[in-house]
C-alpha positions in Angstrom: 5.9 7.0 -23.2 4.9 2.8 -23.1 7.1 0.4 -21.4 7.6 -1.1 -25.5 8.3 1.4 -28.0 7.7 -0.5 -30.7 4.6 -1.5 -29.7 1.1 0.9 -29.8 -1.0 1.4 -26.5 -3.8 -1.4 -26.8 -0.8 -3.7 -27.3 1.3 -2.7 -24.6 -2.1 -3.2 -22.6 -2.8 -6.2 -23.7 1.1 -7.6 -22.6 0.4 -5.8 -19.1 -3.0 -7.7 -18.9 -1.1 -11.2 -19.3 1.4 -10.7 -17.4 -0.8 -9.3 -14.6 -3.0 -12.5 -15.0 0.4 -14.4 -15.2 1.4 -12.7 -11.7 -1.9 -13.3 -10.5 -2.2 -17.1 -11.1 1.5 -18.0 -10.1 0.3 -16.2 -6.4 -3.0 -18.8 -6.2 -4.6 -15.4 -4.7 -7.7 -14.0 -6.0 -10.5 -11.1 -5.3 -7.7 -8.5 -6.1 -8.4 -5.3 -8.5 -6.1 -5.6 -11.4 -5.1 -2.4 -13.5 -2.6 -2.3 -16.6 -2.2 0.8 -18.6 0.8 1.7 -20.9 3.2 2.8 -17.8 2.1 -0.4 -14.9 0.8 -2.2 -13.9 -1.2 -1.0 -10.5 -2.7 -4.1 -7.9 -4.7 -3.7 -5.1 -5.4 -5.8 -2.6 -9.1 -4.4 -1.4 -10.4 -4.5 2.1 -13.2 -6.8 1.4 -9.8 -9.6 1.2 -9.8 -9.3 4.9 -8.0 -7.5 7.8 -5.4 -5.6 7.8 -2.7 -8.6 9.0 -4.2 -10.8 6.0 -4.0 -8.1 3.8 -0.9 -7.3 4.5 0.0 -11.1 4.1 -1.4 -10.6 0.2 0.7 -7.9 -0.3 4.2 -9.5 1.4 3.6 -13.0 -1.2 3.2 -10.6 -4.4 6.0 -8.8 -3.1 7.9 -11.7 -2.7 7.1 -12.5 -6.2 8.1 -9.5 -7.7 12.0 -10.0 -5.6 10.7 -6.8 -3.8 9.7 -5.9 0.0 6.4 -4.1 1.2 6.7 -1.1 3.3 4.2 1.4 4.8 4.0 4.6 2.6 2.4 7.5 4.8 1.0 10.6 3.2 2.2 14.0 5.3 -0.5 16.2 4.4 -3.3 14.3 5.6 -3.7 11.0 7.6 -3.1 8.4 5.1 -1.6 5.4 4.6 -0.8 2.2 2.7 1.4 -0.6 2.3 2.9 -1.3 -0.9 5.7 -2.9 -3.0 7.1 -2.4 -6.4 8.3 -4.5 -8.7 8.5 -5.6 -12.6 6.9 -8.3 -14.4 8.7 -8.7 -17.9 9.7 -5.5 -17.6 6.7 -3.9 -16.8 6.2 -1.9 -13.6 4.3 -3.3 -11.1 2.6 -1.6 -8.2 1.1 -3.7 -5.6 -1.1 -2.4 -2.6 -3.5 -1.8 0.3 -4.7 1.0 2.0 -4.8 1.2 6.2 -6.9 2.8 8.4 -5.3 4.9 10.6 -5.7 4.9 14.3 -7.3 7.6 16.0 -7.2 9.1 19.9 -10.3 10.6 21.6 -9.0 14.4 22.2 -11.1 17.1 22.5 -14.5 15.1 22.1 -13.3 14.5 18.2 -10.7 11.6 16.7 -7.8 13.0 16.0 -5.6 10.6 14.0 -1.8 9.2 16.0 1.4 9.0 14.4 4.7 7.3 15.4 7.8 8.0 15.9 11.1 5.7 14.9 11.6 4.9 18.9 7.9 3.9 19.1 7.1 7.8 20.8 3.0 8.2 19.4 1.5 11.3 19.8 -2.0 12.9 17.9 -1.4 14.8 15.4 -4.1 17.7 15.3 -6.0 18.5 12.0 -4.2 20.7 9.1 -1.1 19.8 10.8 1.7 17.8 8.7 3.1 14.1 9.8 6.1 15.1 11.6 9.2 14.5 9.8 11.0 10.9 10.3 7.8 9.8 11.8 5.1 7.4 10.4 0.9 6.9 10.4 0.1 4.5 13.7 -2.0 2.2 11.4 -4.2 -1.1 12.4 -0.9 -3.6 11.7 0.2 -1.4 14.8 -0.3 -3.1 18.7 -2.5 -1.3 20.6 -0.1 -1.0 23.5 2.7 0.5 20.8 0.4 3.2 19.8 -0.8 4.8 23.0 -0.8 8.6 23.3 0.4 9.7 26.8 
């Protein structure tokens, strides 16, 4: 199913594409990887755009753009992360985002990758276990001192 009905795929597409580029030139930001299908359009805001903070940054002003706020979506199978925001551009779906490195603690001779709680509690979360529940990926737009395992 498109965003348009009445319109065919290559079409609906082509409308993501200009309105991506729209998006894109309104921002002033380049160096971003721009994909539009039928259902969204998807932006990312690659590593090579800088660090995390900058990144993050790029992410915030699209967001901004869109009338929508970024926020940290963790993954609770495995230790992933990314910040993202979603929006619409003429009625399209936009997803914009970046991925973030999770931070790690030495345990064991092996990393093993730190969550956080909502109080600012981080502990390692060992491999094959899940991100506790109500708590988040400790990520590099984390202080140091705020991610410390005890």
């Amino acid at each position: 199913m498109s965003a348009f009905a009445v319109i065919g795929g290559t079409g609906v597409t082509a409308a993501a594409m200009r309105a991506a580029a729209d998006l894109i030139e309104e921002s002033g930001i380049g160096g971003l990887s721009v994909t539009c299908n039928e259902d969204q359009i998807s932006i990312q805001v690659c590593e090579q755009a800088g660090d995390a903070p900058a990144r993050a940054g790029i992410v915030a002003a699209l967001a901004s753009l869109l009338t929508s706020t970024a926020y940290q979506h963790d993954s609770p199978a495995c230790p992933s992360a990314w910040l993202q925001a979603h929006g619409q551009i003429r009625g399209i779906p936009v997803r914009v985002y970046t991925p973030l490195q999770v931070r790690t603690t030495a345990a064991g001779g092996a990393a093993v990758p730190v969550a956080v709680a909502a109080g600012g509690q981080a502990a390692a979360v060992p491999a094959g276990q899940l991100l506790p529940a109500g708590w988040r990926w400790a990520t590099a737009l984390d202080e140091p001192a705020g991610t410390e395992v005890a």
